[in-house]
DRENPA-3360 file (N, C-alpha, C; in nm, 2 decimals, always signed):
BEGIN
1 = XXXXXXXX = +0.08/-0.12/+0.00/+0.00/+0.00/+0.00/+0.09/+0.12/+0.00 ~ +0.05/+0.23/-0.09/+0.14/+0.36/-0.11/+0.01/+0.45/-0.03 ~ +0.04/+0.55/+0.01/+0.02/+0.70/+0.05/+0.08/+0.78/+0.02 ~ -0.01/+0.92/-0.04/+0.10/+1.07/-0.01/-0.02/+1.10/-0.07 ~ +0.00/+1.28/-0.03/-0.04/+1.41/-0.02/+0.00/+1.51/-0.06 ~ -0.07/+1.60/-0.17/+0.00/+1.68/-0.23/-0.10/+1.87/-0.19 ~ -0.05/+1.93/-0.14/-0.10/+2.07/-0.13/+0.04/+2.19/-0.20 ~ -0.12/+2.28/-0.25/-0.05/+2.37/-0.34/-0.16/+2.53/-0.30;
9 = XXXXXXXX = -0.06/+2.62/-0.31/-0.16/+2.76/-0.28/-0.15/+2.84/-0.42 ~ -0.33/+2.86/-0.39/-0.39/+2.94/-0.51/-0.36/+3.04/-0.55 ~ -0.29/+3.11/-0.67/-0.26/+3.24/-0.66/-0.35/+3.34/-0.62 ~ -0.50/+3.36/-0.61/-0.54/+3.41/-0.50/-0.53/+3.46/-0.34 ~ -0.47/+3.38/-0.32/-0.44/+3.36/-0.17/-0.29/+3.37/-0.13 ~ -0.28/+3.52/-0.05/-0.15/+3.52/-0.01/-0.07/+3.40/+0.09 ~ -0.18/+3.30/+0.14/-0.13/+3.20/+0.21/-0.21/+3.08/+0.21 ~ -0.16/+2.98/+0.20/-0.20/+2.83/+0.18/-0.30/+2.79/+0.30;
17 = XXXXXXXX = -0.40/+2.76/+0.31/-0.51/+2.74/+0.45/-0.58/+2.60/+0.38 ~ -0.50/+2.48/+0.31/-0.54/+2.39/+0.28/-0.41/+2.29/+0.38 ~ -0.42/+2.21/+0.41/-0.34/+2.11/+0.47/-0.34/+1.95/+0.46 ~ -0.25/+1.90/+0.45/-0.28/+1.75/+0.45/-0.17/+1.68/+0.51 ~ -0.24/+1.57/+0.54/-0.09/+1.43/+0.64/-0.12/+1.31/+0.56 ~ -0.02/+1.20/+0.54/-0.04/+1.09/+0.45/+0.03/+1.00/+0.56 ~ -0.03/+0.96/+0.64/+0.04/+0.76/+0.71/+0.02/+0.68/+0.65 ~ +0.08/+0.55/+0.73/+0.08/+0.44/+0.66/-0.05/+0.40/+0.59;
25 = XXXXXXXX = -0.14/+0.37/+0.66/-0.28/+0.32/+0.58/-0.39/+0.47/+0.61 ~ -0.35/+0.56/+0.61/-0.45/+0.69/+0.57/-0.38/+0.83/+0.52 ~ -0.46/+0.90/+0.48/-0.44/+1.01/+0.41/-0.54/+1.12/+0.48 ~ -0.53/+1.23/+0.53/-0.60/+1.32/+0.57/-0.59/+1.44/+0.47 ~ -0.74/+1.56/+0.49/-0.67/+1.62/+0.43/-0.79/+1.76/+0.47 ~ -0.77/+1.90/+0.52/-0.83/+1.96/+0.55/-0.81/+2.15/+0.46 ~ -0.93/+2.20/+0.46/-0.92/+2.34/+0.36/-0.97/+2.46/+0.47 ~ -0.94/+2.53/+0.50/-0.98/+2.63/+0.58/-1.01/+2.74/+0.49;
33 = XXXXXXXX = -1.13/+2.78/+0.57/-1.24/+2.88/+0.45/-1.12/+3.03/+0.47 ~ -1.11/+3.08/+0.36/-1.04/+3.20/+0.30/-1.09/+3.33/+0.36 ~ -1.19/+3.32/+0.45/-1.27/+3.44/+0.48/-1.26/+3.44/+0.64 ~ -1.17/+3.32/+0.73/-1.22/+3.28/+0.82/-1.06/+3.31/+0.93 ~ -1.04/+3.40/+0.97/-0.88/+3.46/+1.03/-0.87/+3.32/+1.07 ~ -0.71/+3.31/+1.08/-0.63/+3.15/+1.13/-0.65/+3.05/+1.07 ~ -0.77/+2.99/+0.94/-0.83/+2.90/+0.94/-0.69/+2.81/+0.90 ~ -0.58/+2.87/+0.87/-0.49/+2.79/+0.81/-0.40/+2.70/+0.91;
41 = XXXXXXXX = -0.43/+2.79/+1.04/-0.37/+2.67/+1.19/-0.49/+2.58/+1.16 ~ -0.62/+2.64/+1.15/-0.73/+2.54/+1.22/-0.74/+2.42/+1.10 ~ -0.64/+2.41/+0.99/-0.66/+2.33/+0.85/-0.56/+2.22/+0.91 ~ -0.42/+2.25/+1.01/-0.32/+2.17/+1.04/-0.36/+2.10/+1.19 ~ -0.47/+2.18/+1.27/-0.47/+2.13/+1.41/-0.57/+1.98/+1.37 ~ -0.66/+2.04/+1.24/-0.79/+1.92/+1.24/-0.69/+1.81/+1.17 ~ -0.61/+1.83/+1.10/-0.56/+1.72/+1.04/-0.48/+1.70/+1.14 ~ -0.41/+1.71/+1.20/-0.35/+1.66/+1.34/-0.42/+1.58/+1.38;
49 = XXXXXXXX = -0.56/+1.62/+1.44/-0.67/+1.55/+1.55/-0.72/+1.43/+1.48 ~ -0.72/+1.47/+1.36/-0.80/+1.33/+1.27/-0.66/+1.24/+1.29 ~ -0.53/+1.25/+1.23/-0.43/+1.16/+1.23/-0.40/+1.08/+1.37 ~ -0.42/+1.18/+1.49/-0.38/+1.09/+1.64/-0.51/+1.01/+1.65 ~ -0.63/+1.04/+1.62/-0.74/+0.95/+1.66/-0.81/+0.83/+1.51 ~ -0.70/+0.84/+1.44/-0.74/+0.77/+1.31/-0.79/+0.60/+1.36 ~ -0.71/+0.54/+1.43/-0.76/+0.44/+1.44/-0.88/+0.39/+1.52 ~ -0.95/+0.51/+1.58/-1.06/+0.48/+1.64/-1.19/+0.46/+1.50;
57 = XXXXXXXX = -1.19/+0.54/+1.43/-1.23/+0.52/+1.29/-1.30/+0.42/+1.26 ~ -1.24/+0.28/+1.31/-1.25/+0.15/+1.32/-1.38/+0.12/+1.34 ~ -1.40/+0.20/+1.49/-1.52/+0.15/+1.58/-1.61/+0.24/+1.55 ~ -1.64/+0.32/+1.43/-1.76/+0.38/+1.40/-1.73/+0.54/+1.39 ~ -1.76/+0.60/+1.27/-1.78/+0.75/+1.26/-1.79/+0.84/+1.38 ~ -1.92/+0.84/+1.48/-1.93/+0.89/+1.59/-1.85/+0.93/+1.69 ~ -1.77/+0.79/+1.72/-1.68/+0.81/+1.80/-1.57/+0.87/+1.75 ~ -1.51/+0.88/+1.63/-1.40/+0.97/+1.58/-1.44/+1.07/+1.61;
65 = XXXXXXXX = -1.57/+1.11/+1.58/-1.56/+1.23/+1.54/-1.59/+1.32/+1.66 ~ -1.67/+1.25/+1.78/-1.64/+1.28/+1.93/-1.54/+1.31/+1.96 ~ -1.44/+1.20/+1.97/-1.27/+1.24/+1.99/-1.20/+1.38/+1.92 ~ -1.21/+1.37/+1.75/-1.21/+1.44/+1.72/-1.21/+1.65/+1.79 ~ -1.33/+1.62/+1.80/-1.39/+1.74/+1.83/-1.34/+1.80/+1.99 ~ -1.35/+1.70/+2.05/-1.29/+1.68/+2.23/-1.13/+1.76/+2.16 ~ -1.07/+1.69/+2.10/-0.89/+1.72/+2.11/-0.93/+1.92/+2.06 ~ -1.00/+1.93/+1.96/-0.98/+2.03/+1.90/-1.04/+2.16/+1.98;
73 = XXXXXXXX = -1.16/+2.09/+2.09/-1.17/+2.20/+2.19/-1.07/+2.21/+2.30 ~ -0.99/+2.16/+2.36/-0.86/+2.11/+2.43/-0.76/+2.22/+2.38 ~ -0.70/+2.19/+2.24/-0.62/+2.26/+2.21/-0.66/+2.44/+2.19 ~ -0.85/+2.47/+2.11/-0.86/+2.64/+2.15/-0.84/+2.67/+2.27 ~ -0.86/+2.57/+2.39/-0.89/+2.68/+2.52/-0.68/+2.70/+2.56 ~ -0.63/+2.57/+2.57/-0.53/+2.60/+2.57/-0.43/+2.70/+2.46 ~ -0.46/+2.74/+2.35/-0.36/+2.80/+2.27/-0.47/+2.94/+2.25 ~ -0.56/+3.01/+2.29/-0.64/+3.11/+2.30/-0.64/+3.13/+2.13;
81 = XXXXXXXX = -0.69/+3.03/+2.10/-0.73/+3.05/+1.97/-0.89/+3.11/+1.94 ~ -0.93/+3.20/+1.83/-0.99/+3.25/+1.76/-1.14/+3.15/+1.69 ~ -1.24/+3.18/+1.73/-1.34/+3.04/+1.71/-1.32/+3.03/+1.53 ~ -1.32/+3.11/+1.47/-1.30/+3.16/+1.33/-1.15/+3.03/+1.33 ~ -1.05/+2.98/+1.35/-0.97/+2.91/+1.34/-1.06/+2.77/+1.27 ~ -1.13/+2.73/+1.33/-1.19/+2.60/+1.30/-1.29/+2.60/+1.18 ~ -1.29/+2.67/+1.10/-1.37/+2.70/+0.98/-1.27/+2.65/+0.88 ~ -1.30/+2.50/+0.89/-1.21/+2.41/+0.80/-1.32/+2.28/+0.76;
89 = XXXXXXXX = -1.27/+2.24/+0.67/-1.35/+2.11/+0.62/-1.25/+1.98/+0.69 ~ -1.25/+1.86/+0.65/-1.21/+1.76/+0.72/-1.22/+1.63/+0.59 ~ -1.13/+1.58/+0.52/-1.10/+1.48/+0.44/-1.04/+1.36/+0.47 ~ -1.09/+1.25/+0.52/-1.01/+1.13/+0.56/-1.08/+1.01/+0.44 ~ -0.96/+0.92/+0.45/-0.94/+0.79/+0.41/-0.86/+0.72/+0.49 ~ -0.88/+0.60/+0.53/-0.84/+0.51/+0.62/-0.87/+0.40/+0.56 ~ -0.76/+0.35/+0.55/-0.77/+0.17/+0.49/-0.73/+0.06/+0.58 ~ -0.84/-0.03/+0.66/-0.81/-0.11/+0.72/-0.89/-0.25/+0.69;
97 = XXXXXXXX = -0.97/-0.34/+0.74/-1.03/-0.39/+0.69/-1.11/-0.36/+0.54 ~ -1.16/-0.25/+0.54/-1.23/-0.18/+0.41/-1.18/-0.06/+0.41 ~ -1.19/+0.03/+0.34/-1.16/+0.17/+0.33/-1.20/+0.26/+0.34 ~ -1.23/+0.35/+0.48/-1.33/+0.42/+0.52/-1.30/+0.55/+0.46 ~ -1.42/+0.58/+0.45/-1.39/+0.78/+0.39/-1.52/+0.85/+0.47 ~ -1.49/+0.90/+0.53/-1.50/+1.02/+0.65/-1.49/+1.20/+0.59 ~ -1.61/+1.24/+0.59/-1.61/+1.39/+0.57/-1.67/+1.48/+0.67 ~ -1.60/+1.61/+0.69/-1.72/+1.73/+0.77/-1.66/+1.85/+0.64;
105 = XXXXXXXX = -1.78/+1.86/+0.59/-1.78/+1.96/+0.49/-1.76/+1.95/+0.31 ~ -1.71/+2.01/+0.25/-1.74/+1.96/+0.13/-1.60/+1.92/+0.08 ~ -1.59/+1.83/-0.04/-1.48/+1.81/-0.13/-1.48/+1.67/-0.25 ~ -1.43/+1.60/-0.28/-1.45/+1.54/-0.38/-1.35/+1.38/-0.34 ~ -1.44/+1.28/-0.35/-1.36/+1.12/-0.41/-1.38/+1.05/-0.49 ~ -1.29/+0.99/-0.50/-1.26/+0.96/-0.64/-1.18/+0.79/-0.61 ~ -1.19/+0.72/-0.72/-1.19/+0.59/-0.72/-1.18/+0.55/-0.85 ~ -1.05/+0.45/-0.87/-1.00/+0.40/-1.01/-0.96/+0.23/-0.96;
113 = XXXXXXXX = -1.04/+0.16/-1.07/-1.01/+0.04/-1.05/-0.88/-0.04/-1.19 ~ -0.85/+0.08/-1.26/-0.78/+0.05/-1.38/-0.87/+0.00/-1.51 ~ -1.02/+0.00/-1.46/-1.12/-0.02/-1.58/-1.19/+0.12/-1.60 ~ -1.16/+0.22/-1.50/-1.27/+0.36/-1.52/-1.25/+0.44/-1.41 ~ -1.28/+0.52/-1.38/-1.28/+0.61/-1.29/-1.41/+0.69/-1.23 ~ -1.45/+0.64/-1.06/-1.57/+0.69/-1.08/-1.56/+0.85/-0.95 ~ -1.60/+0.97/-0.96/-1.56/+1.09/-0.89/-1.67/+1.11/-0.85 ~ -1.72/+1.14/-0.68/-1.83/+1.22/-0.66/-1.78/+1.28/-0.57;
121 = XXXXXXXX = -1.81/+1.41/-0.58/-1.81/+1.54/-0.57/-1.93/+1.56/-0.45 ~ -1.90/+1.66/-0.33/-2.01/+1.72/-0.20/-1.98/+1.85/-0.21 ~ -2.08/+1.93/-0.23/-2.10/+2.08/-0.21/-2.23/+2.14/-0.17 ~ -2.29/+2.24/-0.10/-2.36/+2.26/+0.00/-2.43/+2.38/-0.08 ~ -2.55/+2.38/-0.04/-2.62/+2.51/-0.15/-2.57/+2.63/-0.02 ~ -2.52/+2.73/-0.08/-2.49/+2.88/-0.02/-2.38/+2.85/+0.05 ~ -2.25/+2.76/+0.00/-2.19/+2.74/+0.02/-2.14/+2.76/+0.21 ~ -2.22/+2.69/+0.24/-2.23/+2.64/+0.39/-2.22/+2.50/+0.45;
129 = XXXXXXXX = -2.11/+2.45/+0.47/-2.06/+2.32/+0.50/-2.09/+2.37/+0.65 ~ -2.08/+2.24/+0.70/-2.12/+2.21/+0.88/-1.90/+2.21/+0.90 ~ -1.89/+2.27/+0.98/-1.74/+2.28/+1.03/-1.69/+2.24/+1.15 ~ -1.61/+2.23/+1.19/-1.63/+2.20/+1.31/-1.62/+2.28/+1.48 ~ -1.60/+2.39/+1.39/-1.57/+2.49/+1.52/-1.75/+2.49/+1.55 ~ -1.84/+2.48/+1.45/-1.99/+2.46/+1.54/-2.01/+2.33/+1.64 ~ -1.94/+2.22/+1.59/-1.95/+2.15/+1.73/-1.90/+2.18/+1.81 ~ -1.77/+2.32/+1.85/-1.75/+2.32/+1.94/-1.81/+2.47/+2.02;
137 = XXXXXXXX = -1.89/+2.54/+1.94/-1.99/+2.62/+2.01/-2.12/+2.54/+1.97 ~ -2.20/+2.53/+2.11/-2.35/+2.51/+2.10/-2.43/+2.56/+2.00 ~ -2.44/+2.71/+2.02/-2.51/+2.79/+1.99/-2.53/+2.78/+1.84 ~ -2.43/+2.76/+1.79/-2.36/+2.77/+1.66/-2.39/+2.68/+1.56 ~ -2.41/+2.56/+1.65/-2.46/+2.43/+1.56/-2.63/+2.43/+1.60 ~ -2.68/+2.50/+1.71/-2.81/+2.51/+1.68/-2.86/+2.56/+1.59 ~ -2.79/+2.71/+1.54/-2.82/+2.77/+1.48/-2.79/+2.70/+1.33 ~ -2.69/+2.66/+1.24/-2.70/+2.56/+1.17/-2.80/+2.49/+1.14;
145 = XXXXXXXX = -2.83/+2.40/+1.24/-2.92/+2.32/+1.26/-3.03/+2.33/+1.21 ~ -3.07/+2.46/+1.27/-3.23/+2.51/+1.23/-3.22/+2.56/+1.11 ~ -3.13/+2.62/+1.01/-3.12/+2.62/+0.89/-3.15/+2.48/+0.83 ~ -3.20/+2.53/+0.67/-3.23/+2.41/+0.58/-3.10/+2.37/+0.49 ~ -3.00/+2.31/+0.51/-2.92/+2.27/+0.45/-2.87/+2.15/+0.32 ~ -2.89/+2.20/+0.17/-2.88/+2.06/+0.04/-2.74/+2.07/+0.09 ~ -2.73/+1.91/+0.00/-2.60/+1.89/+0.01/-2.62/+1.84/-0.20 ~ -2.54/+1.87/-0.25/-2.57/+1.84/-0.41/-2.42/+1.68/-0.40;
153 = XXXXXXXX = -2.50/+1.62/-0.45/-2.35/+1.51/-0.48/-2.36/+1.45/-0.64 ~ -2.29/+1.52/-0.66/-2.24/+1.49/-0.84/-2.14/+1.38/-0.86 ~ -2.18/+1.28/-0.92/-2.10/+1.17/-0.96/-2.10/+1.13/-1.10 ~ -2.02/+1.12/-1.13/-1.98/+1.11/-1.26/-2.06/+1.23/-1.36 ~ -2.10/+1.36/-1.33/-2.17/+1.42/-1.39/-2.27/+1.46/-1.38 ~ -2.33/+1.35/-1.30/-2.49/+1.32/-1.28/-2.48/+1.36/-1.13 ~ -2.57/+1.52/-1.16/-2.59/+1.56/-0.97/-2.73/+1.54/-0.96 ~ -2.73/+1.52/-0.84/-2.82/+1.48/-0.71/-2.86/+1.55/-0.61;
161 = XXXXXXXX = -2.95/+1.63/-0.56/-2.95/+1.72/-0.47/-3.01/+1.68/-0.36 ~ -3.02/+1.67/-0.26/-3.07/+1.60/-0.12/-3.06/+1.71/+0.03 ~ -3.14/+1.68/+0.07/-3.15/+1.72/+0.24/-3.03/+1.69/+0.29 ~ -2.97/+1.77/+0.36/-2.86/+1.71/+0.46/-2.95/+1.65/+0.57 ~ -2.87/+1.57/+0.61/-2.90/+1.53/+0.78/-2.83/+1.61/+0.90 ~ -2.95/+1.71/+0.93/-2.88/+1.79/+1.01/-2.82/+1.73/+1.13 ~ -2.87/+1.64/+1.21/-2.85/+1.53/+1.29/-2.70/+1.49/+1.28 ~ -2.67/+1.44/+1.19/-2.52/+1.37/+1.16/-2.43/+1.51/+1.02;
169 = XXXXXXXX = -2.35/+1.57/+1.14/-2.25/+1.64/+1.03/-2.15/+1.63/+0.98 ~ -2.17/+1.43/+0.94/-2.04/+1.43/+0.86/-2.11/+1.32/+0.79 ~ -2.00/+1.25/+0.68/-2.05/+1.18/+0.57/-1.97/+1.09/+0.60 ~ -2.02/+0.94/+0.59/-1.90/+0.82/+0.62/-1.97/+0.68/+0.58 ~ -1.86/+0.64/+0.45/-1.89/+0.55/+0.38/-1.80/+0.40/+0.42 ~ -1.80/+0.34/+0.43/-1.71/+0.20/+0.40/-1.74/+0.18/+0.24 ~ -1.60/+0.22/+0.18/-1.64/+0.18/+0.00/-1.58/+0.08/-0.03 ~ -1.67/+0.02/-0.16/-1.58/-0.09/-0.23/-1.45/-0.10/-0.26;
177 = XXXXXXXX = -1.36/-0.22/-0.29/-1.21/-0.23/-0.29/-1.20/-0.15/-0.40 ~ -1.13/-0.08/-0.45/-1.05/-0.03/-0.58/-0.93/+0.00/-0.55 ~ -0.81/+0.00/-0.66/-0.68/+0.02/-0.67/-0.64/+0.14/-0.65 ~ -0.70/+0.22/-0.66/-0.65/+0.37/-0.63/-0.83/+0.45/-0.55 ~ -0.81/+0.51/-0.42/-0.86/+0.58/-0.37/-0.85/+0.66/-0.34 ~ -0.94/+0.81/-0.38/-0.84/+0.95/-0.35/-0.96/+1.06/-0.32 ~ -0.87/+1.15/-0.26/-0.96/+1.26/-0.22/-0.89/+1.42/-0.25 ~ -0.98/+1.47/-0.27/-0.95/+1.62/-0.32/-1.01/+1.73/-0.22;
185 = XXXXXXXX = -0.97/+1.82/-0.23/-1.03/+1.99/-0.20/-1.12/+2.03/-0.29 ~ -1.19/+2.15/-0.29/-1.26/+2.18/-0.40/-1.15/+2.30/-0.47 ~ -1.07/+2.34/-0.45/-0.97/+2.39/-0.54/-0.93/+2.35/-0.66 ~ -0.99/+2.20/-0.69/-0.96/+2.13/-0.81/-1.04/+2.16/-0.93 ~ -1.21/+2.28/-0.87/-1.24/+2.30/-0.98/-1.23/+2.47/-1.02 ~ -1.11/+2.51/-0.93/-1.09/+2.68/-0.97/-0.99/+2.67/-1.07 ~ -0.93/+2.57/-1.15/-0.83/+2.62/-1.24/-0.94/+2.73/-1.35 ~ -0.88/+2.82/-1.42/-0.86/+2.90/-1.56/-0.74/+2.94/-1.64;
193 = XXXXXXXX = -0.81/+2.96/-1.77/-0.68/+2.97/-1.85/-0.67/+3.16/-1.90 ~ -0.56/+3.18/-1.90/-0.58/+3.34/-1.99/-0.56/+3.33/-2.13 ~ -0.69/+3.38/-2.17/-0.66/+3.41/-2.31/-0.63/+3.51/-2.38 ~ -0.56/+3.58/-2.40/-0.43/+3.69/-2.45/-0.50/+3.73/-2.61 ~ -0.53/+3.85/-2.67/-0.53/+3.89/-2.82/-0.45/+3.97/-2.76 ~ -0.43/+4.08/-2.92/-0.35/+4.23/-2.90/-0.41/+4.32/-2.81 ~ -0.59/+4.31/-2.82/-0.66/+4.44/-2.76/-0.74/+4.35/-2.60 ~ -0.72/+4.21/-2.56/-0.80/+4.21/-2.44/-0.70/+4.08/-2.38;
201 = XXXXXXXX = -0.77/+4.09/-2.28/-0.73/+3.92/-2.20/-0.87/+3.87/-2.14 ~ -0.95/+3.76/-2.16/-1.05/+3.68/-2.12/-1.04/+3.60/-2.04 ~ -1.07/+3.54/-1.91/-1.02/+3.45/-1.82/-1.14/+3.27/-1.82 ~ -1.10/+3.23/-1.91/-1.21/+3.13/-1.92/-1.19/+2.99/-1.84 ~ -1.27/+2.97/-1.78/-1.27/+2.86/-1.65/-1.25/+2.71/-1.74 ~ -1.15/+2.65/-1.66/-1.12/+2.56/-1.71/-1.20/+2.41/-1.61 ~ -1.24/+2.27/-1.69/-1.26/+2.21/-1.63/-1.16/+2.07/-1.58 ~ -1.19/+2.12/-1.36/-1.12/+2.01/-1.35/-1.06/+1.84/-1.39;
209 = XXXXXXXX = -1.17/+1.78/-1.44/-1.18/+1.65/-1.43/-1.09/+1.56/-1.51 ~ -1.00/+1.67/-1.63/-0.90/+1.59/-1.68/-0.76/+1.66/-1.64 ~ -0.77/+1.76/-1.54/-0.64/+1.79/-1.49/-0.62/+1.67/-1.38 ~ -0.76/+1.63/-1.32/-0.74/+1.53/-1.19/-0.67/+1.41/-1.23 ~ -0.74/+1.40/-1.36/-0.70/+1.22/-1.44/-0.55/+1.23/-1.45 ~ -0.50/+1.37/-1.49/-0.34/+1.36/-1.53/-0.26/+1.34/-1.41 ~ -0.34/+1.39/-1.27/-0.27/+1.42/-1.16/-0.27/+1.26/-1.09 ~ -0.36/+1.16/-1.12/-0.35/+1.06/-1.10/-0.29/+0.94/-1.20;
217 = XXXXXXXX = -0.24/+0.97/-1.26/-0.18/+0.88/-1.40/-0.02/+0.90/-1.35 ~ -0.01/+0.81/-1.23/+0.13/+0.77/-1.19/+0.23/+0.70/-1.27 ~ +0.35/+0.75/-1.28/+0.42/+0.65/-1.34/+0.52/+0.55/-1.24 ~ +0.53/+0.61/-1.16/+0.59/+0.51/-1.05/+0.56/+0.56/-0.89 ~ +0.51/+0.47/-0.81/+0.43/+0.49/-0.69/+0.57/+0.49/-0.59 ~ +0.71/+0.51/-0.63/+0.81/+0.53/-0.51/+0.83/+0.71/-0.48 ~ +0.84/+0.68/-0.36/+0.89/+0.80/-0.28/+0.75/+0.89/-0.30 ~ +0.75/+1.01/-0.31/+0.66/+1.14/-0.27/+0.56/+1.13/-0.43;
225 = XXXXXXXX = +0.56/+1.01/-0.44/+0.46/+1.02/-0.58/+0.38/+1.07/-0.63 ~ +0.28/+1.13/-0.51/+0.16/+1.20/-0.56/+0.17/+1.37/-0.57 ~ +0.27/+1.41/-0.53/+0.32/+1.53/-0.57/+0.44/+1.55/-0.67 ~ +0.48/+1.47/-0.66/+0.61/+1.46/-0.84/+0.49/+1.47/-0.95 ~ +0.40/+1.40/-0.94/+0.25/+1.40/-0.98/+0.23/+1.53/-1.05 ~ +0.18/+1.56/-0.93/+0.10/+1.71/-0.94/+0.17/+1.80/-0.98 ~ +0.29/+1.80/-0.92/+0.38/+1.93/-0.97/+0.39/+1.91/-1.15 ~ +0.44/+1.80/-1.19/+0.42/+1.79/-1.35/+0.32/+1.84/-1.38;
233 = XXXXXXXX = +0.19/+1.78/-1.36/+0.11/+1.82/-1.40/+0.03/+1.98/-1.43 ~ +0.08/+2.06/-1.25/+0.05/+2.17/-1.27/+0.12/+2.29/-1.38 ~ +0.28/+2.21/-1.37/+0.38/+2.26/-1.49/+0.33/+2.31/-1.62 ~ +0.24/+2.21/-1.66/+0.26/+2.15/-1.77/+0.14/+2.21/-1.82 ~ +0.04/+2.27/-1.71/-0.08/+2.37/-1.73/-0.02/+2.50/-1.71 ~ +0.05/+2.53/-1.66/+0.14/+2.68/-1.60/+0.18/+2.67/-1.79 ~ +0.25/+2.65/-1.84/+0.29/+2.67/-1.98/+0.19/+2.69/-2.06 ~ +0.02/+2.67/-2.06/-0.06/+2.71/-2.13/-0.18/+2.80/-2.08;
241 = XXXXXXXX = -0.09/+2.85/-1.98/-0.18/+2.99/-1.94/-0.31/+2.94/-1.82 ~ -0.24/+2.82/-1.76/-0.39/+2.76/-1.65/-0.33/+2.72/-1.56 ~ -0.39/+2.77/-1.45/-0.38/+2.78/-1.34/-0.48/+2.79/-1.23 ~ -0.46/+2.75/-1.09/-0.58/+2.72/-1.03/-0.60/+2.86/-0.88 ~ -0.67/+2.90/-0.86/-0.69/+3.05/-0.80/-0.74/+3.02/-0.67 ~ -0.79/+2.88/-0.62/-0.78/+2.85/-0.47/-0.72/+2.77/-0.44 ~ -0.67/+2.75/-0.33/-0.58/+2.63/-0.28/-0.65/+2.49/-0.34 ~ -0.56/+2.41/-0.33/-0.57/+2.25/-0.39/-0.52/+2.15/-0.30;
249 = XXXXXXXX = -0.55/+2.03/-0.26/-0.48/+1.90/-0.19/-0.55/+1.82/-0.24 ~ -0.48/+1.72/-0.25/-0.50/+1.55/-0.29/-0.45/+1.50/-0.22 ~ -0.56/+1.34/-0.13/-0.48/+1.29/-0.12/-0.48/+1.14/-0.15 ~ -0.44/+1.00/-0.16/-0.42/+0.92/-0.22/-0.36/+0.80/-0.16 ~ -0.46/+0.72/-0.16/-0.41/+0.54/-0.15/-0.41/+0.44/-0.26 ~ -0.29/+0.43/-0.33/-0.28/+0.31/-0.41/-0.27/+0.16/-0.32 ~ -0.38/+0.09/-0.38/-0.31/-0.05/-0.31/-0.26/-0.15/-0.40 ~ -0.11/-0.18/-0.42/-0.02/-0.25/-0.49/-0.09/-0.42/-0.52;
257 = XX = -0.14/-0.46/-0.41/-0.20/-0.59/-0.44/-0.29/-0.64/-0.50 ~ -0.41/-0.51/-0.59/-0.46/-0.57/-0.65/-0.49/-0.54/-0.79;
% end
């Protein structure tokens, strides 16, 4: 089994507020909202908190995300952090028996079995993902709560729009085996390209889904693979005028055995 994680900052953004960690059998991977002061500690402390309590995972969503939440109010009261810190999303994969994927907020997975590739995509109407600094104010997740919250899930093209369950504010699958399992940011779909005449420049939005495929078309799974990856890849769109304007992370489990 390979792991790794690749983050990159948008030229938008004077600073990177996306974060990821890659262990042995998991990959984390967190974005902190651009509007939200510190969110870029609060993108490194969640992926911290998910990585120390990853193997509880095991015994059921809840309890992670209990733990979870417990470490990350621990560490505000001690480090007099900013509630605005924790306005981060939360991306896990964990492969143990099966391969759990675990979400609080929006982003995209993806799954290649070497016959196809299938991607479904979470995004929240009014761009309002459940975060977790609300579980760690009451008030905050009430107020949430009593809001009407879609969650749209686009797979393979084909979206789907649905009720959240305000009840449960996270997403957690046990998915089928495939050879490559991966997870993204939503930065994956802010690339654009500039288009240059003599008299204008036009900025026309580019679509993600075949920069992802290039970013996943490994040629050798040794060492820091999924970023030797990406950086090609990104290169290789940098030379034709495209580039991506919010932060980006991937992260990624190949399993060699099958």
């Amino acid at each position: 089994m390979r792991t790794d994680v690749f983050t990159a900052q948008g030229n938008s953004h004077p600073i990177c507020q996306d974060y990821g960690i890659a262990g042995e059998n998991f990959v984390v991977l967190s974005d902190g909202c651009s509007a939200a002061k510190d969110s870029d500690i609060g993108a490194r402390l969640v992926c911290i908190a998910a990585r120390n309590n990853i193997r509880i995972l095991s015994h059921g969503p809840e309890r992670f995300y209990t733990y979870l939440i417990e470490d990350l109010n621990c560490w505000a009261g001690r480090m007099g952090l900013v509630p605005d810190t924790f306005c981060s999303t939360l991306l896990v994969l964990y492969a143990g028996s099966s391969v759990k994927f675990f979400a609080i907020g929006d982003g995209l997975l993806i799954q290649s079995d070497g016959h196809g590739t299938q991607a479904t995509k979470f995004s929240f109407s009014n761009n309002t993902p459940f975060y977790p600094v609300y579980a760690m104010f009451p008030t905050w997740a009430e107020r949430w709560r009593s809001e009407k919250h879609q969650v749209q899930q686009t797979c393979d093209g084909n979206r789907q729009t649905r009720e959240f369950d305000n009840d449960l504010p996270y997403v957690f699958w046990e998915l089928a085996a495939a050879k490559t399992t991966a997870i993204a940011t939503d930065g994956i779909d802010s690339f654009q390209q500039i288009i240059s005449t003599e008299t204008s420049s036009t900025v026309v939005p580019v679509p993600g889904d075949s920069i992802l495929t290039d970013m996943l078309s490994f040629k050798s799974l040794a060492g820091a693979f999924v970023r030797r990856r990406c950086q090609r890849a990104l290169h290789d769109r940098k030379k034709l005028g495209i580039s991506h304007y919010d932060d980006l992370s991937l992260g990624v489990i190949v399993r060699e055995d099958e």
